[in-house]
N, C-alpha and C positions, 0 to 999 in steps of 0.2 A: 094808602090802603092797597095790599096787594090785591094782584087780578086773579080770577077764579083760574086761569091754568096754574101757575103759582102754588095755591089753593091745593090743589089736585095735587100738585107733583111733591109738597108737603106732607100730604096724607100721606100718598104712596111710601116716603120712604118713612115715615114714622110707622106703618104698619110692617113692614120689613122688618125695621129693628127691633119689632114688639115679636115679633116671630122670631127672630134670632135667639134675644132673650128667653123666650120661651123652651126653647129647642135645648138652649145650655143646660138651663133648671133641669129639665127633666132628664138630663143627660149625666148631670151632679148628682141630682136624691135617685138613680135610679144604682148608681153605681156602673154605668156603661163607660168604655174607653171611649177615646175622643180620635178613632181611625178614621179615616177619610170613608170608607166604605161605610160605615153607620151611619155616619153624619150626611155621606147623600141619600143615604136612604130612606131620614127621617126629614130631612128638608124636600123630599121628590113626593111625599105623600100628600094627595090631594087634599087633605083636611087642612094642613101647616100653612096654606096660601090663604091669603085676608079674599076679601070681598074686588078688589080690583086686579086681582089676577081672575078671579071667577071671570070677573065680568070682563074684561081683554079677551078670554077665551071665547064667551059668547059671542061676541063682537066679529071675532076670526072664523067663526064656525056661520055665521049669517051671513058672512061675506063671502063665503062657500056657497051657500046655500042661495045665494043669489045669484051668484057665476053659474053657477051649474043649473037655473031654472031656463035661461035660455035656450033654446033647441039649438041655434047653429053650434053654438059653445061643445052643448055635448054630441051633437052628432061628429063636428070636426075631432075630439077625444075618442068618440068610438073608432071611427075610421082610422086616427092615428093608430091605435091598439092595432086593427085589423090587418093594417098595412105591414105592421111589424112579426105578424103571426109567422111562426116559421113552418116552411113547406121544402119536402123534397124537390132539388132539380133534376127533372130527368127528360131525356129527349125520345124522339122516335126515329126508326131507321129503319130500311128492308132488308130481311134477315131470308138467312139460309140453315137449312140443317146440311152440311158438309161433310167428310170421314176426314177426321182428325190427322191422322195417318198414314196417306195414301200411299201406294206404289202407283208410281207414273209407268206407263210402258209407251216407251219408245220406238222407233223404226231403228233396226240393228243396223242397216245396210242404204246405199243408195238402190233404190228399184220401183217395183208396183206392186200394191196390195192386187193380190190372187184372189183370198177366200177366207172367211172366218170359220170359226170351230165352236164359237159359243154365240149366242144373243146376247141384246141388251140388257142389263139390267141381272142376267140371271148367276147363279153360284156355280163355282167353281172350286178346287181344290188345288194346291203346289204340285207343280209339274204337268196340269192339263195344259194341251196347245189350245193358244187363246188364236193366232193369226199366223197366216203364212204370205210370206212374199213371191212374187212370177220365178221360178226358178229356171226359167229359157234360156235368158245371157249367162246365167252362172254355169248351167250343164254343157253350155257349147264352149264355155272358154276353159271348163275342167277335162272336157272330148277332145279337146285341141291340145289344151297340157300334157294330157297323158299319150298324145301321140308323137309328142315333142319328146317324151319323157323316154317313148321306147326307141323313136331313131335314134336321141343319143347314146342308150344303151345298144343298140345295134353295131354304132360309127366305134362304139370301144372295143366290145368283141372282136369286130376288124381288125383294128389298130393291133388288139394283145395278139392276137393269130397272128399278122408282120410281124410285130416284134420279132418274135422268134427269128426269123430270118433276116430282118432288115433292122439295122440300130437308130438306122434314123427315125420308124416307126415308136420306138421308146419315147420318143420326147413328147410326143403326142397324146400319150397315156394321160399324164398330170393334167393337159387339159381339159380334153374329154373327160376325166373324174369329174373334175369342175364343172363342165356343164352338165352333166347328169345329177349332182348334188343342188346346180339351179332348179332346173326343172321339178325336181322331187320337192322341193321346196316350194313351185309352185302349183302342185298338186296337193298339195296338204294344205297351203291357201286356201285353196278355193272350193274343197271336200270343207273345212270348216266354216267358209261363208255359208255352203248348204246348207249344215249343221244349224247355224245362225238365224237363217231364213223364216227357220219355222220357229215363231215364240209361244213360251209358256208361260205360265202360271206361275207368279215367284212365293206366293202366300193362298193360302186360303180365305173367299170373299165373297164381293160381289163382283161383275165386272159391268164398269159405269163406262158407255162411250154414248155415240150420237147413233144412229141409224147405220147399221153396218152396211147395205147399198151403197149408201153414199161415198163409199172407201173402198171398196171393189173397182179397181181400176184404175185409180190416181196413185200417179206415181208422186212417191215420197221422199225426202231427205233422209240423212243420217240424223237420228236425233232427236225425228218430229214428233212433237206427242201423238199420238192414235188414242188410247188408251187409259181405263184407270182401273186396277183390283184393292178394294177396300175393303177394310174389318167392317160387318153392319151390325157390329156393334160397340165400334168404338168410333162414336160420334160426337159434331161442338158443332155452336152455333157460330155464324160468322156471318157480320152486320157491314155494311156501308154509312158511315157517318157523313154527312154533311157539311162543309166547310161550316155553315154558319152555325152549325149545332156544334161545332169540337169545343166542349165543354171539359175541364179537368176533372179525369175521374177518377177516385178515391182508390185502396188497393185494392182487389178481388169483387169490385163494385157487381152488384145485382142486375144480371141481366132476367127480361122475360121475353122469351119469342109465342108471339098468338098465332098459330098458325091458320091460314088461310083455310085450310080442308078440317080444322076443328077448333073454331074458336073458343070452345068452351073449355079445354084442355090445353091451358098454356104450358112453356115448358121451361123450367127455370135452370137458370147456368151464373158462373162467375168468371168474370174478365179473366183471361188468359194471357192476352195481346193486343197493345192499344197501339196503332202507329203513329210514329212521331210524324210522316211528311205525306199528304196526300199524293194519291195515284189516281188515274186518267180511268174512268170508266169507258163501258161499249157507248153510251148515250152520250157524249162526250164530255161531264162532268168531271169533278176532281173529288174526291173522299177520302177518308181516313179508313181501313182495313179495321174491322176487329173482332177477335177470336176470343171466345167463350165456352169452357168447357160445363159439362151437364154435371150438376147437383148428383152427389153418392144416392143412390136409390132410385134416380129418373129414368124412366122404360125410354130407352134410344126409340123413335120414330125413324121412319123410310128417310133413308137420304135423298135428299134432293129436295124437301119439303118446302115450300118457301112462305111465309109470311109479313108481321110488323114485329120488329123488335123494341122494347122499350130498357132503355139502359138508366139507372138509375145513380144520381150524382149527389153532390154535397148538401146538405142543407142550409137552404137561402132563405131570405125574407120575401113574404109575399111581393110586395112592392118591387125587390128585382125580378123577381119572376115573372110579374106582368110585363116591366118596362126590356127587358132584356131584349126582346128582337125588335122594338120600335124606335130603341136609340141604337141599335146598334144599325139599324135600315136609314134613320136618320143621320147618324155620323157618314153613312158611306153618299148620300145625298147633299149633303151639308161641306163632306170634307173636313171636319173638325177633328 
């Protein structure tokens, strides 16, 4: 006597092939072709299936329904879900409002700042004198050139009067031209270091320095910066990134600077320049530089403004955005 699984798996497929059957018939008197496409279509319809596919379904759908009555079951499924939600990465960094385009002014000369011609912070226009340098060693060494300049022209006068009487007085001539063409040469030196002395204004701006006190009197290099005249209003924001935030960021990524004097009025910009190597801060840190210019339509604020910049990166899964700075503190602890 067979056993009732036997039994079962009997039925099953005699109920199959009584569906099969069926499925033909009606597929003959109906006049339909015998395409693959029809034929699943009328074997996929819930009616065409016997009683033991019903009931396998039941079966499958209670075993669901019992997995999922559990709490741990489905909270661990919420949270998997939650974890995978995706969320922008973005970091934070101290930001600045900068002039995009500065003119640096320099010290022309080796000497000492004299006396300035404008304040800080205040506008100015192309070709105002912005500083001037001590011009004492310059006037004594151009009072001295020029008295150099006229004995030689005196010593040739001399010379051409002998001439005339004496031939050997001629050869002397060629010389003395020569040192009168030195001298004159170093009199036009040093009339144009004067010239020099006094700087201006190469653009129309703002002029951005420290306290001018404080540069009255310190003597300076060739070279040394003193000085800035900037456009105020052509202006970008520029961030210090953090070693452990140098996150890869997308092209023209979204920056927002909040600034400190009006948090409520942030100021939006897009990546300009991101640096590849960090640089040595005053506080003695290392960062990454980055330049952001202002959104078409954004009213330029005061340079020099400072606040928090937030830069906005790729989109991550929850889950690495929590773990991202405590494996990354743990690998440098771990050494892994």
């Amino acid at each position: 006597m067979p056993s009732a699984p036997a039994l079962r798996r009997g039925r099953r497929r005699l109920l199959q092939r009584r569906t099969w059957r069926r499925t033909l018939g009606r597929l003959r008197r109906g006049g339909q072709s015998f395409s693959p496409r029809a034929l699943l279509r009328t074997l996929c319809s819930p009616c065409r299936w016997g009683p033991a596919a019903r009931a396998a379904g039941g079966r499958l759908a209670a075993a669901l329904r019992a997995w999922w009555r559990r709490p741990l079951r489905r909270y661990a499924v919420l949270l998997l879900l939650f974890l995978l939600f995706p969320v922008r990465l973005s970091v934070l960094a101290p930001g600045e409002l900068v002039p995009a385009q500065p003119a640096v002014i320099r010290a022309p000369l080796e000497g000492t700042v004299d006396r300035f011609f404008v304040a800080p912070n205040s506008r100015v226009k192309q070709g105002d004198p912005l500083f001037q340098l001590d011009l004492t060693t310059l006037e004594s060494r151009l009072e001295l050139a020029r008295q150099g300049l006229a004995t030689a022209e005196a010593e040739y006068r001399q010379a051409a009067q002998q001439a005339v009487f004496e031939a050997k007085s001629k050869v002397q001539l060629a010389l003395l031209q020569g040192r009168i063409a030195e001298r004159q040469t170093e009199v036009d030196f040093l009339v144009a270091q004067l010239a020099r002395a006094q700087v201006t204004a190469p653009l129309d701006g703002i002029a951005l320095m420290d306290d001018s006190s404080e540069w009255v009197g310190k003597p300076v290099m060739t070279g040394e910066r003193i000085m800035t005249v900037a456009d105020e209003h052509d202006v970008e924001v520029e961030a210090w990134i953090s070693l452990g935030d140098g996150i890869v960021l997308p092209e023209n990524a979204a920056v927002t600077l909040y600034l400190n004097a009006a948090p409520l009025s942030p100021v939006t910009a897009r990546v300009r320049y991101y640096a590849h190597d960090a640089v040595p801060r005053p506080d003695g840190s290392f960062a990454y530089r980055l330049r952001a210019r202002l959104e078409p339509g954004e009213a330029p604020p005061r340079v020099g403004m400072k606040g928090t910049a937030k830069i906005k990166g790729p989109w991550v899964t929850l889950s690495y955005w929590v773990l991202r700075r405590p494996l990354a503190i743990l690998r440098q602890v771990v050494g892994l």
